[in-house]
N, C-alpha and C positions, 0 to 999 in steps of 0.2 A: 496588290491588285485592286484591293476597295477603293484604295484613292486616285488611283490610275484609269480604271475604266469609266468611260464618260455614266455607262448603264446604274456598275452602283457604287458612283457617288452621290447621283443625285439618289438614291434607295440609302445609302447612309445617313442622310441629311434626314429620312423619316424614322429610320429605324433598322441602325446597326444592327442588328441580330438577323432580320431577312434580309440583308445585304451581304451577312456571310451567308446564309443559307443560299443564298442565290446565286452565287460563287458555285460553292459546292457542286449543286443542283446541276451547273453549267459545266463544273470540269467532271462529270460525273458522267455526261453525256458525249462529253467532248474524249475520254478515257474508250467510253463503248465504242467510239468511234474510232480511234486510234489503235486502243490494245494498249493502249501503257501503262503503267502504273503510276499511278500519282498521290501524291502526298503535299497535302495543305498545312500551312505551318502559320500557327495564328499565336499571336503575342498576349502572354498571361500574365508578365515577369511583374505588374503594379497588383494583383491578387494573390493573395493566399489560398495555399497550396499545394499539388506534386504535380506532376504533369500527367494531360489524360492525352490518352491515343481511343480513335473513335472509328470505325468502320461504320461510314456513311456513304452509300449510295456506289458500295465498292471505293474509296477512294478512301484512303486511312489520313484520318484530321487531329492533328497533334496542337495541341494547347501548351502554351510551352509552362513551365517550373515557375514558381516565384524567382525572381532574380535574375532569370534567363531573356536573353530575348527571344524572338524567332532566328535572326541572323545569326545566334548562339548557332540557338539549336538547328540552322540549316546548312551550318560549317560543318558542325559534327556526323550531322547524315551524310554529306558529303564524302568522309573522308571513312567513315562505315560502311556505306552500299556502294564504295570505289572497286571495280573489277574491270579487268581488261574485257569481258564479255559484257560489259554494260555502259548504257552510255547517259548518264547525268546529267538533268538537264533542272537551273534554278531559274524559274522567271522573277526578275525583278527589274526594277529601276534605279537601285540604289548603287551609283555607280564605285563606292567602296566595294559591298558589297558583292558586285560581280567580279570584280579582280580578289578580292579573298577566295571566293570559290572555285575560281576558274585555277587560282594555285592550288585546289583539293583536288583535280582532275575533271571538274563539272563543266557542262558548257554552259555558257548564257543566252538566256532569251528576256528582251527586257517586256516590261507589264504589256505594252500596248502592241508590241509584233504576238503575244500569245495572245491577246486580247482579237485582231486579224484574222489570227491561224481559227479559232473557237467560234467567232462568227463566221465564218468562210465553211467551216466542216458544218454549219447548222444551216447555211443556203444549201450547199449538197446533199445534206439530208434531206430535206423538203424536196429537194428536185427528185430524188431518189424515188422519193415516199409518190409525189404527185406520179410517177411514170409506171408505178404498181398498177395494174389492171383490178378495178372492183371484181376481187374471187367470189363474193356471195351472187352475184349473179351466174356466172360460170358453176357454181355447184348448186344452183336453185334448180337449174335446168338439168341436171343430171339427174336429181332424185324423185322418186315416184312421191305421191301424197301418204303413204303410209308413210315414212323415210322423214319427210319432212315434218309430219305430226309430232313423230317419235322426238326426234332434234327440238323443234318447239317446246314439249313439256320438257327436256333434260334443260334448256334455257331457262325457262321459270321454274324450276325448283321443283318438278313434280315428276312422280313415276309410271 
């Protein structure tokens, strides 16, 4: 996805680490939006080490093993959380890659159609959010001045 999305590659070009963070960040929001569950699989296999699994931002982010790749380790989730009640889904580009998994039962989605789908659900967020009605007006006018005092100090930190 780093090197596939136009957003972070050029964010990789400054500084790889908020390039995955910003990934994350994006399928974190993108997951609230959906309901899915998602899992980031990011490539350890030239460091020393065991593999870490990370719950961030709800979305579990797996660093793979020394010696491993990600594509390792995304065959083998593949063929681990395969259930006729679920339905698998590996974004890549890597077109080995998508015909290995798609024979573990997974379907494919390559970087740049998820990459669509994740900017497409963050327009309709915003349209969602702009078509909200400002509530603090509507409850300013409901409440009497004692009401509103009260609400005021619980705001700043007083009793």
């Amino acid at each position: 996805m780093i090197g596939a999305w136009p957003n972070l590659r050029k964010l990789r070009e400054i500084d790889f680490d908020k390039s995955r963070d910003y990934l994350i960040t994006q399928l974190a929001e993108y997951k609230a939006y959906t309901g899915m569950s998602i899992i980031v699989v990011f490539d350890a296999h030239f460091v020393n080490g065991i593999e870490k699994v990370d719950k961030n931002s709800k979305v579990e982010v797996i660093f793979t093993r020394k010696n491993q790749t990600a594509d390792e380790k995304i065959e083998k989730l593949a063929i681990e959380l395969r259930h006729v009640n679920h339905h698998i889904y590996v974004a890549t580009s890597d077109f080995t890659e998508q015909w290995q998994i798609f024979g573990q039962g997974a379907l494919r989605i390559p970087a740049m159609e998820l990459y669509r789908s994740v900017t497409q659900n963050k327009k309709m967020i915003s349209s969602q959010i702009s078509e909200i009605p400002d509530q603090r007006l509507t409850i300013s006018k409901t409440l009497n001045s004692k009401q509103t005092e009260i609400l005021e100090k619980w705001r700043r930190g007083e009793r």
